[in-house]
C-alpha positions as CSV (number, residue, x, y, z in Angstrom):
1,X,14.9,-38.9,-29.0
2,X,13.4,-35.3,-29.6
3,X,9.9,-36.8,-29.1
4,X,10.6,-37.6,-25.2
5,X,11.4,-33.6,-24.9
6,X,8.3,-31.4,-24.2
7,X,7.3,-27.9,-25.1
8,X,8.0,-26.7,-21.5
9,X,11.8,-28.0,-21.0
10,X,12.1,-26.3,-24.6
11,X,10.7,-23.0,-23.0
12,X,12.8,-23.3,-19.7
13,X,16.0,-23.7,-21.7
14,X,15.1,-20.6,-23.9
15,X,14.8,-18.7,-20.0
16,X,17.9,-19.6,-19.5
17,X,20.1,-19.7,-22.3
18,X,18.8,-16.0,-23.0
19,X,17.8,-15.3,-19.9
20,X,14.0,-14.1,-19.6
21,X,11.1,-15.4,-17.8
22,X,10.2,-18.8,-18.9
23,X,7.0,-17.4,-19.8
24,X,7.5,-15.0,-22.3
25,X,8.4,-17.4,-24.9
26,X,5.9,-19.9,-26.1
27,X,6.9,-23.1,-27.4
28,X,4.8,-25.2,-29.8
29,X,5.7,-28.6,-31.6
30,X,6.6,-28.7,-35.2
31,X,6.5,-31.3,-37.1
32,X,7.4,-34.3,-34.7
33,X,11.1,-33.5,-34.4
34,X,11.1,-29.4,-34.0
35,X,9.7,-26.7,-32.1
36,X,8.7,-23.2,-33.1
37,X,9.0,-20.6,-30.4
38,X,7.3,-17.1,-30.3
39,X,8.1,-14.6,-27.9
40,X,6.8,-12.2,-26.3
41,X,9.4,-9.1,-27.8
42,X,11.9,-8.8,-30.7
43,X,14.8,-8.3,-28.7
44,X,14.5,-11.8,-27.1
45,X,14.0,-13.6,-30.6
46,X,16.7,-11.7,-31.6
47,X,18.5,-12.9,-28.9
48,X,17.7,-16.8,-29.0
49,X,18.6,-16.6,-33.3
50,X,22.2,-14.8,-32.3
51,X,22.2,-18.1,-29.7
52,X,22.3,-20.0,-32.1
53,X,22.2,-23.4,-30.3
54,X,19.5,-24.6,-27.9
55,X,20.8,-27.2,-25.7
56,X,17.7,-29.7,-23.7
57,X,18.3,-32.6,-22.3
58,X,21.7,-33.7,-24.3
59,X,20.0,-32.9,-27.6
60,X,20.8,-29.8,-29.6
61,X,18.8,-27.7,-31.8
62,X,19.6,-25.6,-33.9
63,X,18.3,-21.6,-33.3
64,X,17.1,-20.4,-37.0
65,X,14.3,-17.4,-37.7
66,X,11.4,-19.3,-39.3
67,X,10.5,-18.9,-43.1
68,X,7.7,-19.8,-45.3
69,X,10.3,-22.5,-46.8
């Protein structure tokens, strides 16, 4: 299910659930079933973490600041 959803509908969903340019936040895979997103300022991770849900394509992801663990 989360395999079918690319890095770019992750990134387009980010612009418009916090509503910046789809380019300022970069969206990598991983591990097969998440995605790690930087962006381009604080603010806008801060932003997307108070979110706290991402929403793409029926599937829902959970928002969380990454850790070492």
């Amino acid at each position: 299910k989360y395999l079918n959803i690319s890095m770019g509908e992750v990134a387009l969903a980010f612009s418009s659930r916090i509503h910046i340019p789809s380019y300022e936040a970069r969206v990598t895979r991983h591990r097969p079933e998440h995605f790690m997103a930087l962006f381009d300022y604080p603010p806008q991770r801060d932003m997307a973490v108070q979110a706290g849900i991402l929403r793409v394509r029926g599937s829902h992801f959970d928002i969380l600041p990454w850790t070492e663990t």
